[in-house]
BAKE-84351 format. One record per residue: x, y, z of N, C-alpha, C, O, CB in turn; residue number from 0; residue in three letters. Coordinates in nm, 2 decimals, always signed. Atoms other than C-alpha are relative to their C-alpha. Glycine has a CB too. Example, Ala and Ser with C-alpha at 12.3 -4.5 7.8 and 13.67 -1.06 7.14 Angstrom:
! BAKE-84351
+--------+--------+--------+--------+--------+--------+--------+--------+--------+--------+--------+--------+--------+--------+--------+-----+-----+
|   n_xx |   n_yy |   n_zz |  ca_xx |  ca_yy |  ca_zz |   c_xx |   c_yy |   c_zz |   o_xx |   o_yy |   o_zz |  cb_xx |  cb_yy |  cb_zz |   n | res |
+--------+--------+--------+--------+--------+--------+--------+--------+--------+--------+--------+--------+--------+--------+--------+-----+-----+
|  +0.09 |  -0.12 |  +0.00 |  +1.23 |  -0.45 |  +0.78 |  +0.09 |  +0.12 |  +0.00 |  +0.19 |  +0.12 |  +0.07 |  -0.10 |  +0.00 |  +0.12 |   0 | ALA |
|  -0.09 |  -0.11 |  +0.00 |  +1.37 |  -0.11 |  +0.71 |  -0.08 |  +0.11 |  +0.08 |  -0.03 |  +0.22 |  +0.09 |  +0.04 |  +0.05 |  -0.14 |   1 | SER |
+--------+--------+--------+--------+--------+--------+--------+--------+--------+--------+--------+--------+--------+--------+--------+-----+-----+
! end
This chain:
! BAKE-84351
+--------+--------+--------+--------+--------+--------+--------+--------+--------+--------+--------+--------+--------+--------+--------+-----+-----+
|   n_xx |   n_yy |   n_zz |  ca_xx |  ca_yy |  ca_zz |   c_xx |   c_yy |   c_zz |   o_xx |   o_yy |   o_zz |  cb_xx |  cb_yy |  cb_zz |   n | res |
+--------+--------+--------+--------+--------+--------+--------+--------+--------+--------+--------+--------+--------+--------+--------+-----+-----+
|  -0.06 |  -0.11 |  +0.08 |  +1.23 |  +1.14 |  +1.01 |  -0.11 |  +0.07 |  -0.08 |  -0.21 |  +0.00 |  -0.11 |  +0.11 |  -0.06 |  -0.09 |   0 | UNK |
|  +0.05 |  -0.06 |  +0.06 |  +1.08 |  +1.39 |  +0.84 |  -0.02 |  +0.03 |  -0.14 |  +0.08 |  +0.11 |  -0.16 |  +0.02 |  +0.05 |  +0.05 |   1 | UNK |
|  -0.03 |  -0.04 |  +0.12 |  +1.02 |  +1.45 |  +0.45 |  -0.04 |  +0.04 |  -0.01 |  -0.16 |  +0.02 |  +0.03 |  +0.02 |  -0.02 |  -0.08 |   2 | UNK |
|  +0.05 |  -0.08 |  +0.08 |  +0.98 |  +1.70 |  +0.26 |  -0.05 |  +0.03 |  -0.17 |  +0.04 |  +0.01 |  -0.26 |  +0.06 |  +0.06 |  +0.04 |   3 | UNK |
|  +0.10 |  +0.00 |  +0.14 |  +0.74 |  +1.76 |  -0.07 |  +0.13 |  +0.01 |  -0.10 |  +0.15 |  -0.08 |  -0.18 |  -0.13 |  +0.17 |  -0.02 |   4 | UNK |
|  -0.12 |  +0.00 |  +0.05 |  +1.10 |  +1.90 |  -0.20 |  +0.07 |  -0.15 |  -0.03 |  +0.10 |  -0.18 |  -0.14 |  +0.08 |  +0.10 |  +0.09 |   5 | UNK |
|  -0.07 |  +0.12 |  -0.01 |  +1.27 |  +1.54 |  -0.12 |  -0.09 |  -0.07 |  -0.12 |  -0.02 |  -0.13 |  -0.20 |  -0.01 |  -0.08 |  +0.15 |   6 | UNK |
|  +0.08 |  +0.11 |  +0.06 |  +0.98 |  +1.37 |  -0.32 |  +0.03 |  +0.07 |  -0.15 |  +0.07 |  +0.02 |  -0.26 |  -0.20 |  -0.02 |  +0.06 |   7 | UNK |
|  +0.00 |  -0.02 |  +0.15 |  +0.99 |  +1.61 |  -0.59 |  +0.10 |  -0.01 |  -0.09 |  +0.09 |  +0.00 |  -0.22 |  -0.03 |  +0.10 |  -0.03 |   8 | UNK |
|  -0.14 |  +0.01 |  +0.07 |  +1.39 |  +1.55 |  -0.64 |  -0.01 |  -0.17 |  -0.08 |  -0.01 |  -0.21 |  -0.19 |  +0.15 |  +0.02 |  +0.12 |   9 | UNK |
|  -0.01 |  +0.13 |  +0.06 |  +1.36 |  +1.19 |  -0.63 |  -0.12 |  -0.05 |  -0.09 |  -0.11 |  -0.16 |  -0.16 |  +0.03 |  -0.11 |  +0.11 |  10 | UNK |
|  +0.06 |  +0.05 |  +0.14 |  +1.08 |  +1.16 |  -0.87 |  +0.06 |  +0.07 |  -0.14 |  +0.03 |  +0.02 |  -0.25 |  -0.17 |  +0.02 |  +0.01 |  11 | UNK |
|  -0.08 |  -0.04 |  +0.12 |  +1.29 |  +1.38 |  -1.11 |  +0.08 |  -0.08 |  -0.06 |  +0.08 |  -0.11 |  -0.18 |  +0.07 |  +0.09 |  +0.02 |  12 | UNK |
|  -0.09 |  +0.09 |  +0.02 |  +1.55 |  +1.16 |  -1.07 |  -0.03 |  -0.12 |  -0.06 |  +0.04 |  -0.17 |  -0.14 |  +0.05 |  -0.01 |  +0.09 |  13 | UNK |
|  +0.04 |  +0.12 |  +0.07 |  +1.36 |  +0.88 |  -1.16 |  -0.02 |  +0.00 |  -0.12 |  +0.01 |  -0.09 |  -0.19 |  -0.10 |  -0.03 |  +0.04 |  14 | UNK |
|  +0.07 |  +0.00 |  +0.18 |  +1.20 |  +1.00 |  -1.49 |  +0.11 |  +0.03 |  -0.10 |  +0.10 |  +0.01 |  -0.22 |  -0.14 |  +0.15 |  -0.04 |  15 | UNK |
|  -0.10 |  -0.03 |  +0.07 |  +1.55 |  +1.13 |  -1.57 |  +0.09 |  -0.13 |  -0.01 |  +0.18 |  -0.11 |  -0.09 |  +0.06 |  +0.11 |  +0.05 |  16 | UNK |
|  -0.07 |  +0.14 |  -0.03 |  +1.71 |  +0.75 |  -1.51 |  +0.16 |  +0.04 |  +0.11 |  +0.25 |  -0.04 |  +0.13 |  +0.06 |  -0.07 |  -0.19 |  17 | UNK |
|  -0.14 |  -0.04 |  -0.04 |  +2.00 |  +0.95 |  -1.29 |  -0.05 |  -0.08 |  +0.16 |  -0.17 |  -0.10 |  +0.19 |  +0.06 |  +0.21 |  +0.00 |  18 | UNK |
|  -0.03 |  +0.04 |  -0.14 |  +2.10 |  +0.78 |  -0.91 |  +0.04 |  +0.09 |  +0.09 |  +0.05 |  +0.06 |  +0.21 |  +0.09 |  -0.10 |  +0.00 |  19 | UNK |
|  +0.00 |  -0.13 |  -0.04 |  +2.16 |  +1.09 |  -0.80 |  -0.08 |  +0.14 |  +0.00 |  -0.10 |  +0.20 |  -0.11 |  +0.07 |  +0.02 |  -0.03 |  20 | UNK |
|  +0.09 |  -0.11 |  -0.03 |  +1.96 |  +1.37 |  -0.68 |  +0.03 |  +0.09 |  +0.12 |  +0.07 |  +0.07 |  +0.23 |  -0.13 |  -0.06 |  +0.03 |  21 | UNK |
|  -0.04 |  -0.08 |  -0.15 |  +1.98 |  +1.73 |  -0.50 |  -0.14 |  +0.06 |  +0.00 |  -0.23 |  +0.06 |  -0.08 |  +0.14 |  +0.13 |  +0.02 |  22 | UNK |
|  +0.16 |  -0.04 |  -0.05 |  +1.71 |  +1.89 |  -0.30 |  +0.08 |  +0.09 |  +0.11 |  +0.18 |  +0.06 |  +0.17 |  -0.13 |  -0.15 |  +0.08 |  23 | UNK |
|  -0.04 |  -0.11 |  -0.09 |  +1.77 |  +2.22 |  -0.09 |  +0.13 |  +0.02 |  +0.06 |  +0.16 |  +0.05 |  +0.17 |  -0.07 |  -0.01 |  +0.11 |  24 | UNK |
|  -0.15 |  -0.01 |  -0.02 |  +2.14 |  +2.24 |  -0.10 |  +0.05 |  -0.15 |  +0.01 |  +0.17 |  -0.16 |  +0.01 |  +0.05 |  +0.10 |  +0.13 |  25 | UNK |
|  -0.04 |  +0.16 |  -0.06 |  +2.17 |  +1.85 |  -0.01 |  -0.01 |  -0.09 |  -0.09 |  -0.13 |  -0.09 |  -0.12 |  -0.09 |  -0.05 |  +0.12 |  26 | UNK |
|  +0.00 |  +0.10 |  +0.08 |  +2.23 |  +1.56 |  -0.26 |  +0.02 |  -0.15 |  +0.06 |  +0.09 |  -0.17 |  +0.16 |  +0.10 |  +0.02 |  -0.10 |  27 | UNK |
|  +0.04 |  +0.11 |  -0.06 |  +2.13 |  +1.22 |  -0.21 |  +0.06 |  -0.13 |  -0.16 |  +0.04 |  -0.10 |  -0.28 |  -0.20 |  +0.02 |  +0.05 |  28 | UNK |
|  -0.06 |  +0.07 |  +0.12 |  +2.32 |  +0.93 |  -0.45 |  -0.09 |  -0.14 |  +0.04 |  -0.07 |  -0.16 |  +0.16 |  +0.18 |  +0.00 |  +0.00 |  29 | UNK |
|  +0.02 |  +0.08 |  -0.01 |  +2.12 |  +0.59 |  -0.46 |  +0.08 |  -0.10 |  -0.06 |  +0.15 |  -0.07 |  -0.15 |  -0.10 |  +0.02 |  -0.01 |  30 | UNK |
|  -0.08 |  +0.13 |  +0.03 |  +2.28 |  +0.24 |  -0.52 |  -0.06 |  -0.05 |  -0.16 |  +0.00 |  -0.10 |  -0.25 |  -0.04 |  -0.14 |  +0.13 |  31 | UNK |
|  +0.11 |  +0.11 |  +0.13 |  +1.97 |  +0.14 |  -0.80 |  -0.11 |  +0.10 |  +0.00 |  -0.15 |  +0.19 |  +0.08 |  -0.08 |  -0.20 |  +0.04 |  32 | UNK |
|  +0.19 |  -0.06 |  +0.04 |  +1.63 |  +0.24 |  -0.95 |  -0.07 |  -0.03 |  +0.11 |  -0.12 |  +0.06 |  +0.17 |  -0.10 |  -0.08 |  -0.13 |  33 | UNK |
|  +0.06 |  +0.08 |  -0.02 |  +1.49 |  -0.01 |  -0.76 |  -0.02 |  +0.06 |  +0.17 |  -0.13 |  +0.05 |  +0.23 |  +0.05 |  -0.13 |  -0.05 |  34 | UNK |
|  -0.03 |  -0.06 |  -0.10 |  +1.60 |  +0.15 |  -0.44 |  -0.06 |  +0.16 |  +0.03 |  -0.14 |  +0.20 |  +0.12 |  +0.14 |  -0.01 |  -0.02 |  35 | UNK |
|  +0.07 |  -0.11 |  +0.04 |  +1.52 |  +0.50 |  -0.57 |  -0.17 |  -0.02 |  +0.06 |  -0.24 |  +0.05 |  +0.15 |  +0.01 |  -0.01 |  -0.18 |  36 | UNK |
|  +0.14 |  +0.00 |  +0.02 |  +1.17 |  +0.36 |  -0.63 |  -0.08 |  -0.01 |  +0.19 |  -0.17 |  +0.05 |  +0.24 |  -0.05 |  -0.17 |  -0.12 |  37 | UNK |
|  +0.03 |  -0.01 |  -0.12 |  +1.14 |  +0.25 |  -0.26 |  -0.01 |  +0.06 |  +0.12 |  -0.07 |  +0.01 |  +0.22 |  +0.03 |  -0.04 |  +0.01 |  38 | UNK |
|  -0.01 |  -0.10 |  -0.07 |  +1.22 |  +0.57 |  -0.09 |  -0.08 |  +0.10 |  -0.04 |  -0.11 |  +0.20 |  +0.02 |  +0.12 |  +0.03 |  +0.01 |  39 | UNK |
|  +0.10 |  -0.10 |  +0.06 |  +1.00 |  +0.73 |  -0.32 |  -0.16 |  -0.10 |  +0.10 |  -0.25 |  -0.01 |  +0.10 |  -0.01 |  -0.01 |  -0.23 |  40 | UNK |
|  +0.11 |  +0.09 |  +0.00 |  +0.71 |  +0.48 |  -0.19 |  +0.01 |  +0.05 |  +0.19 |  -0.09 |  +0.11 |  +0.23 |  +0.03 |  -0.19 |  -0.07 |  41 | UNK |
|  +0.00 |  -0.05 |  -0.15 |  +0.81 |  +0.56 |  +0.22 |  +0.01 |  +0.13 |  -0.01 |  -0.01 |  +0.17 |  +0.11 |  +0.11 |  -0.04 |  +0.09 |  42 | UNK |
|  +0.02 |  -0.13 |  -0.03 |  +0.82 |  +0.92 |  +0.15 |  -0.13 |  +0.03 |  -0.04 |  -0.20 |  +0.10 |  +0.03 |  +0.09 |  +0.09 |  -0.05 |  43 | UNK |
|  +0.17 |  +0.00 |  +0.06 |  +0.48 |  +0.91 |  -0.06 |  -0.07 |  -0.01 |  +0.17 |  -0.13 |  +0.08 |  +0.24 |  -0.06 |  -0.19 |  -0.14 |  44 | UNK |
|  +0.07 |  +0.03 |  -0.11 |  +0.36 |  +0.73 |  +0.26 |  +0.02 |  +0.11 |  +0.15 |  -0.07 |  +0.14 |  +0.23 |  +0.05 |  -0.16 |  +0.01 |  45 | UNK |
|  -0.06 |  -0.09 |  -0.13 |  +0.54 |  +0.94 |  +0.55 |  -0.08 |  +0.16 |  -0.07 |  -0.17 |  +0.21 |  +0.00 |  +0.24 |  -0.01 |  +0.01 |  46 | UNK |
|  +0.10 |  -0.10 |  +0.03 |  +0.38 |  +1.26 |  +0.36 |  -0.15 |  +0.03 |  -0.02 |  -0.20 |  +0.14 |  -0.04 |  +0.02 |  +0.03 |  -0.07 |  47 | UNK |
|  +0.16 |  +0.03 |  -0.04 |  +0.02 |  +1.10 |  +0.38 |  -0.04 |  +0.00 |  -0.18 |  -0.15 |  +0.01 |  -0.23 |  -0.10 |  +0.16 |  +0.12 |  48 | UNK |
|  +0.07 |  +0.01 |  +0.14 |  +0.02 |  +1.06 |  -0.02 |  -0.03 |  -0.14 |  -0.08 |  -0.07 |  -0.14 |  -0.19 |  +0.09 |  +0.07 |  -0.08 |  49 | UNK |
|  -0.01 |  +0.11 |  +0.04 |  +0.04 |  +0.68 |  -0.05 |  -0.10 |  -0.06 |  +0.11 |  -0.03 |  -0.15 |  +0.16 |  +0.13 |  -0.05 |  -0.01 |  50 | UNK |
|  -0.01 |  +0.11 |  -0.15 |  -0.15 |  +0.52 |  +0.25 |  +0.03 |  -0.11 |  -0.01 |  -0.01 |  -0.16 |  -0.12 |  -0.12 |  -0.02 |  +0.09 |  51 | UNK |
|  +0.00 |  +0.15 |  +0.00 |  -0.08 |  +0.19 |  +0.31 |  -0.15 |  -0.09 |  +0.00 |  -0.24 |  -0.07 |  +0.08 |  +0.08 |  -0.04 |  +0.12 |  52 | UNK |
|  +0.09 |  +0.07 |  +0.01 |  -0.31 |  -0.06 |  +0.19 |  -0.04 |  -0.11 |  +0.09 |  +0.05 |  -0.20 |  +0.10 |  +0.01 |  -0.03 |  -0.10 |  53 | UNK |
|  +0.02 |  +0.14 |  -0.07 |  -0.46 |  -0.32 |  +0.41 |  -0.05 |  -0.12 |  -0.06 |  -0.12 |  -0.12 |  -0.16 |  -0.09 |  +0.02 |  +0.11 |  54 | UNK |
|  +0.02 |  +0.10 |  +0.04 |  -0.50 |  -0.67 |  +0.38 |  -0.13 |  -0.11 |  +0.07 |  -0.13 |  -0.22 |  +0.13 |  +0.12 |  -0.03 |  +0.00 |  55 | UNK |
|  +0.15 |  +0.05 |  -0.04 |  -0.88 |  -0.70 |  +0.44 |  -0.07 |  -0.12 |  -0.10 |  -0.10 |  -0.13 |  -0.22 |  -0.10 |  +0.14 |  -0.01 |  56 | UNK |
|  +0.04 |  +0.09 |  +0.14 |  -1.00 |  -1.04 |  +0.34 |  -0.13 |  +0.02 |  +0.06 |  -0.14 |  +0.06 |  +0.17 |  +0.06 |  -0.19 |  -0.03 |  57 | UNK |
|  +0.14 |  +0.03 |  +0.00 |  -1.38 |  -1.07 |  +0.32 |  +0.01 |  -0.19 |  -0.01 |  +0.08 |  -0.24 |  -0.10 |  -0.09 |  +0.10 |  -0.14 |  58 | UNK |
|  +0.03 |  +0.14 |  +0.07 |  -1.47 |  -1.49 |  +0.33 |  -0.10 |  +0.00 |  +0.13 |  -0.10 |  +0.06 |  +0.23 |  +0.15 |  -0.15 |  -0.02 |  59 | UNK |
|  +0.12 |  +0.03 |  +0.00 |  -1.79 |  -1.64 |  +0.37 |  +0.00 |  -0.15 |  -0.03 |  +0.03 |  -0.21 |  -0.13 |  -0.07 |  +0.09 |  -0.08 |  60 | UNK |
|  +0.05 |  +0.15 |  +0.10 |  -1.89 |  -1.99 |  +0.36 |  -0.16 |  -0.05 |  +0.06 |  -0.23 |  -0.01 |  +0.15 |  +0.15 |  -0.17 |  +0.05 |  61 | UNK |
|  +0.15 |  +0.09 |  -0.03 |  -2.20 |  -2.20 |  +0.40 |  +0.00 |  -0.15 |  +0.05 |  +0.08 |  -0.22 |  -0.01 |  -0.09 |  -0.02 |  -0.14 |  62 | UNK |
|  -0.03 |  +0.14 |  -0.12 |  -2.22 |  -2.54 |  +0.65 |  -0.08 |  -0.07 |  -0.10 |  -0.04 |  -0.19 |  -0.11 |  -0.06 |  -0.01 |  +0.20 |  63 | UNK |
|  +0.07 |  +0.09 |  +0.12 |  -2.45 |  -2.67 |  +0.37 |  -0.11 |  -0.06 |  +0.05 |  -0.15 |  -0.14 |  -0.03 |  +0.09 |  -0.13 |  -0.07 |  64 | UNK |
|  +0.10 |  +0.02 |  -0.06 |  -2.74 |  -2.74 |  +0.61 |  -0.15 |  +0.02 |  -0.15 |  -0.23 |  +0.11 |  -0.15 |  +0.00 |  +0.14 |  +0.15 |  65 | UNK |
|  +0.14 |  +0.01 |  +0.10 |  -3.01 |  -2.80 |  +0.30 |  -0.19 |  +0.05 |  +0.07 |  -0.29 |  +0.10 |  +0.01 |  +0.00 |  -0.21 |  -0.03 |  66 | UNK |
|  +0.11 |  -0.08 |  -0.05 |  -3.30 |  -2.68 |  +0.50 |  +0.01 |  +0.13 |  +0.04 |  -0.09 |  +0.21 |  +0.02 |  -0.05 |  -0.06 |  +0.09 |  67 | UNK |
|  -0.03 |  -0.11 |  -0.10 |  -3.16 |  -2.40 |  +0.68 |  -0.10 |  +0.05 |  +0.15 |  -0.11 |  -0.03 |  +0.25 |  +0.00 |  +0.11 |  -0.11 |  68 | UNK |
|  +0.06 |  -0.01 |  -0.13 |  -3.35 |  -2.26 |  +0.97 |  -0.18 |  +0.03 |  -0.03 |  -0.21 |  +0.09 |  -0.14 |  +0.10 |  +0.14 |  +0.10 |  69 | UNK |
|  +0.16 |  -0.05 |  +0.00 |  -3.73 |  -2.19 |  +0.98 |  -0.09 |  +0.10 |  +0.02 |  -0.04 |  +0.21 |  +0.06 |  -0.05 |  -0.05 |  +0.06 |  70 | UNK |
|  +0.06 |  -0.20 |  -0.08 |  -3.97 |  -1.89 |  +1.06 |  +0.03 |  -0.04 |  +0.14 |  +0.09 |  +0.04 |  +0.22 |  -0.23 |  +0.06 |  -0.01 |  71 | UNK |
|  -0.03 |  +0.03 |  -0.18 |  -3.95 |  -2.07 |  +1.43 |  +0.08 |  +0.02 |  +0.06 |  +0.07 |  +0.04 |  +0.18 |  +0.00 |  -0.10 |  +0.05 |  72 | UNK |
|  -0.12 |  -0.01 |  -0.05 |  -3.63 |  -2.04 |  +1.47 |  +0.06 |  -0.16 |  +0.00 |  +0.16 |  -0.16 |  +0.07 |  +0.00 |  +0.07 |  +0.13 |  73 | UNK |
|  -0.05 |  +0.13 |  -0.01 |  -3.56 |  -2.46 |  +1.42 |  +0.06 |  -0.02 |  -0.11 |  +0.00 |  -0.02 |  -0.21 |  -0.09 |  -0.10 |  +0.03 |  74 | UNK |
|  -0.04 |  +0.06 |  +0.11 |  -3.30 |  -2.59 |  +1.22 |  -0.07 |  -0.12 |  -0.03 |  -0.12 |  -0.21 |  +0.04 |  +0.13 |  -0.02 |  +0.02 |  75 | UNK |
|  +0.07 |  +0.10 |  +0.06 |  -3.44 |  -2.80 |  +1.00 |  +0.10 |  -0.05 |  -0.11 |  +0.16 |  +0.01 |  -0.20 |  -0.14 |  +0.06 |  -0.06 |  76 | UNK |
|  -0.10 |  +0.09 |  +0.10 |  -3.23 |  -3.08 |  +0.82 |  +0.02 |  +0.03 |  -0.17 |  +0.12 |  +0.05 |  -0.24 |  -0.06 |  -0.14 |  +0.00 |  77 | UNK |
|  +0.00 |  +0.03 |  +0.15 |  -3.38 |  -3.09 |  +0.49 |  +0.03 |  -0.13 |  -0.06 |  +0.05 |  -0.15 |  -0.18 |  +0.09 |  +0.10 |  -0.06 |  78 | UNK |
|  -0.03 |  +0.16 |  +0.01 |  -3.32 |  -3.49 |  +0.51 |  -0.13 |  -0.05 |  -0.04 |  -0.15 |  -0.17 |  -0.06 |  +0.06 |  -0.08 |  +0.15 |  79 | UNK |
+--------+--------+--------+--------+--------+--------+--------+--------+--------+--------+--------+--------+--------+--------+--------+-----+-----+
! end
């Protein structure tokens, strides 16, 4: 589906006004909750390229604990 800038700009009205109801280009839209509200505000943000979705890039790193580590030679070396 498609939204429009209009759609986003009703239901964030609606939000700051506390109402569950909102119209936009002749057409009214009644939500159940805020909470609901808030979530259609959040897929239209995103569906109009104004939210992107965040990814869940982990960075981790660890160390094997090799006490010498490797050498100019290229030989692991214990460190024992």
């Amino acid at each position: 589906m498609a939204f429009t800038q209009a759609q986003l700009d009703a239901i964030e009205t609606g939000i700051a006004a506390g109402v569950t109801s909102v119209s936009y280009e002749g057409k009214s839209s009644t939500f159940r909750s805020l909470d609901e509200m808030l979530r259609v505000r959040s897929i239209i943000r995103r569906a109009l390229g104004l939210d992107p979705q965040k990814s869940a890039t982990i960075l981790v790193a660890h160390d094997r604990g090799f006490p010498g580590g490797i050498s100019a030679d290229g030989i692991l070396r214990s460190g024992l």
